[in-house]
LUMKELO-820216 format. One record per residue (C-alpha): residue in one letter; x, y, z. Coordinates in steps of 0.5 Angstrom, whole numbers, plus 2048, in hexadecimal, padded with zeros to 3 digits. Last residue first. Layout:
N
aXYZ...
END
This chain:
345
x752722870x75772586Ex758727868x75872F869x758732861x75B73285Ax76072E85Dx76772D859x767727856x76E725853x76C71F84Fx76D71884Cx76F714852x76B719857x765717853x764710854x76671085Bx76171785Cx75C71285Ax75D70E861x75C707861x758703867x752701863x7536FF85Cx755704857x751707851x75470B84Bx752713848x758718847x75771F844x75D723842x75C72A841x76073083Ex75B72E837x759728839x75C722839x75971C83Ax75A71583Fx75770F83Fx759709845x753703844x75670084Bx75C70384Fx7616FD851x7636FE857x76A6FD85Bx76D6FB861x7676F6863x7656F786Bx7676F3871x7666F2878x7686F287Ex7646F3884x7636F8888x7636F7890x7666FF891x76C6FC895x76E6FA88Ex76D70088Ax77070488Fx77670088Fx776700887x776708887x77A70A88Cx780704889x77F708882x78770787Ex7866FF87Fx7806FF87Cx783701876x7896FB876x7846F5878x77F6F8873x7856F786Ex7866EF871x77F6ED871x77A6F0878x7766EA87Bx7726EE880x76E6EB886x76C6F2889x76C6F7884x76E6FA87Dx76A6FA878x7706F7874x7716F786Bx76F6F3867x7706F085Fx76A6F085Bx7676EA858x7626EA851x7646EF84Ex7666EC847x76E6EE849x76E6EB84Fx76A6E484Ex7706E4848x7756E584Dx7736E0851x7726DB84Dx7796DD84Bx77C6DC851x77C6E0857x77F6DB85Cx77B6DA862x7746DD862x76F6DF869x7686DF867x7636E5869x75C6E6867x7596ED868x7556EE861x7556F085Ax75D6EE859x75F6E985Dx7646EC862x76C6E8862x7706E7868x7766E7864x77C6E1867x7816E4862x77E6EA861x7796ED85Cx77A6F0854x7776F7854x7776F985Cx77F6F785Ax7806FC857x7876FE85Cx78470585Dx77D70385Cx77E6FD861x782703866x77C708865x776702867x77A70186Dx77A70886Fx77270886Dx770702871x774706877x77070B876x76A709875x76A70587Cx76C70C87Fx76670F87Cx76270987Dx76370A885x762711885x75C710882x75970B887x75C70F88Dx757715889x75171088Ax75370E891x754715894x75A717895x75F71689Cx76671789Bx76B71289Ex771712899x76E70C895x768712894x76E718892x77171488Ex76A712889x76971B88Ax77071B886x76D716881x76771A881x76B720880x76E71D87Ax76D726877x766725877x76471F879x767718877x760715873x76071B86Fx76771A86Cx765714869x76670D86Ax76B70A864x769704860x76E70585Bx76B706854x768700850x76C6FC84Ax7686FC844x764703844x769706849x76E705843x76970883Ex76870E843x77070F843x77070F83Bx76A71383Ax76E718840x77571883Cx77171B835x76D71F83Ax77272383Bx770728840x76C72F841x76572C845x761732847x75B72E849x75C72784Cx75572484Bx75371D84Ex74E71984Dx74E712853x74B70C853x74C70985Ax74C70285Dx7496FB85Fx7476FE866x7466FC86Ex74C700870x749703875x741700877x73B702875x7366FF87Ax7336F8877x72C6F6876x72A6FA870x7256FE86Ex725704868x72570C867x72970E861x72B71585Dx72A719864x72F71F861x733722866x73572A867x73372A86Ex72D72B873x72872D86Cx72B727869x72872286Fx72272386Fx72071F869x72371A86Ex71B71B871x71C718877x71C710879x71870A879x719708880x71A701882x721700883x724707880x72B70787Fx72D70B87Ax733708874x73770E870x73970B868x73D710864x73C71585Ex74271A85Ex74472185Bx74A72385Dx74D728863x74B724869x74F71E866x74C718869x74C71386Ex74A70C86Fx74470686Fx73F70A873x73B709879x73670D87Dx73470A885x73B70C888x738713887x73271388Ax72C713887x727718886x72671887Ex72871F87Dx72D71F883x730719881x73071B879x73472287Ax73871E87Ex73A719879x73A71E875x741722878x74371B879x74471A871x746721870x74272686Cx74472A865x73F727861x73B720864x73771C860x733716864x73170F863x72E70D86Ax72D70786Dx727706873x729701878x7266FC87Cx7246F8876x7216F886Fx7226F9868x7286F5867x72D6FB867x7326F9860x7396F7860x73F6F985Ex7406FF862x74270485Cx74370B85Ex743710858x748716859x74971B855x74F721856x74F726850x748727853x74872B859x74D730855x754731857x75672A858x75C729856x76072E852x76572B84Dx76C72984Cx770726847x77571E845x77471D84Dx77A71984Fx77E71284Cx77970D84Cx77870A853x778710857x77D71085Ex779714865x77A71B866x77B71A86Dx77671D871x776722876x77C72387Cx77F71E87Fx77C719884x77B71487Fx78271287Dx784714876
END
């Protein structure tokens, strides 16, 4: 479906459909999620780390609480990623503050529902992105469904990972940061954090049309003549030739995952990527004239330490992904998740 008709396509799932439904997110705590950085402040430096515990805030919400708390600009708090406003989130924020103790951080909580949980020194500002992963609890509450099918599915997700897909809230409302995307190739003036918005959303959507056709020919399991393959645990990419059993071995241990394009200037698109990228011209010239560089991102995760209970009408999800993955990914392939709130950020 090209991007500029109307809403999102309801992308293709890996193992059959949602096996029930539930609620997502109707209290704070049915949604937790613990940042992982994957390493510790070295106790000294420009900038002062803080570990905090947000409950039904936005992540730029309290970045701008701490800027005018501590007196800084804006530009001058870093943080590794965004996260759901409606959750429980502990999370990592960077202030920079050469030379200057700082504000009593205690202070913090009675500006906004924060819990200062550490205070620590580091060299380096916080930035987007850097970050081992996410460890996340889930509760779907008023879950009717056959939970026989959903073990099934979630040992399959468990062994082999679940397709890769950006979620929903990077697209905006309804795709209406695709449509905005147009607009800016178009001509329109925004402002540079929202072009840069825009701009990811239309390299997401690309990502995930072709994401759709490889679930759809199962091919983002199994790799592609001539694969560029992502080790898994890091972003090291190698391009393969025939998919022999070496290969199908490294695959099935999870070791390599096969890729899908972020597309732009300098992109080396496979057959299938050839034949999506063909429907979206808009998209894949603006890209180009923006100045982005190609990239690639693995077609699957592979989510760690996956456990699941059922409650009584309540299914109850706790795994880690690494950074960049969606857990409504995870989630989708198993259940249909009616909102319990606004889960926007």
């Amino acid at each position: 479906m090209p991007a500029s008709d109307a809403g999102l396509p309801d992308w293709p799932r890996a193992y059959g459909g949602p096996s029930g439904g539930g609620l997502l997110k109707s209290r704070l705590e049915d949604f937790i999620v613990v940042e992982s950085l994957g390493f510790e402040p070295e106790g000294s430096g420009e900038h002062v780390f803080l570990y905090l515990e947000k409950s039904g805030e936005n992540t730029e919400f309290v970045s701008r609480v701490l800027a005018r708390f501590a007196g800084v600009r804006q530009r001058d708090i870093g943080y590794a990623g965004l996260k759901d406003r409606h959750a429980v989130a502990r999370q990592w924020f960077s202030v920079w503050l050469p030379g200057k103790d700082g504000p009593d951080w205690a202070g913090l909580e009675e500006l906004a529902q924060v819990k200062v949980l550490q205070v620590a020194r580091h060299a380096r500002k916080l930035k987007r992105g850097v970050l081992r992963g996410n460890h996340f609890q889930i509760t779907l509450r008023d879950w009717s469904g056959d939970n026989a099918i959903a073990v099934g599915q979630l040992e399959l997700l468990a062994r082999q990972g679940f397709p890769n897909y950006f979620a929903e809230q990077r697209f905006g409302h309804d795709g209406g940061n695709i449509r905005q995307a147009l607009a800016v190739f178009a001509g329109k003036k925004v402002k540079p954090e929202q072009r840069s918005i825009y701009l990811s959303a239309a390299r997401g959507f690309l990502f995930n049309q072709v994401l759709a056709a490889r679930v759809l020919d199962g091919s983002w399991l199994t790799g592609l003549p001539g694969e560029v393959f992502n080790l898994q645990g890091g972003h090291s990419l190698f391009q393969a030739g025939e998919i022999d059993e070496v290969l199908r071995g490294r695959i099935a241990a999870g070791d390599i995952h096969p890729t899908g394009l972020l597309y732009g200037a300098g992109a080396k698109p496979n057959v299938v990527e050839q034949a999506v990228l063909a429907d979206e011209p808009a998209l894949t010239d603006g890209l180009e004239r923006a100045g982005l560089e190609a990239d690639r991102r693995a077609l699957r995760v592979l989510p760690l330490d996956l456990r699941w209970r059922f409650g009584e009408q309540e299914l109850m999800l706790e795994f880690s992904l690494p950074a960049g993955a969606y857990a409504t990914a995870l989630l989708r392939e198993v259940a249909s998740c009616a909102a319990g709130a606004d889960q926007g950020e």
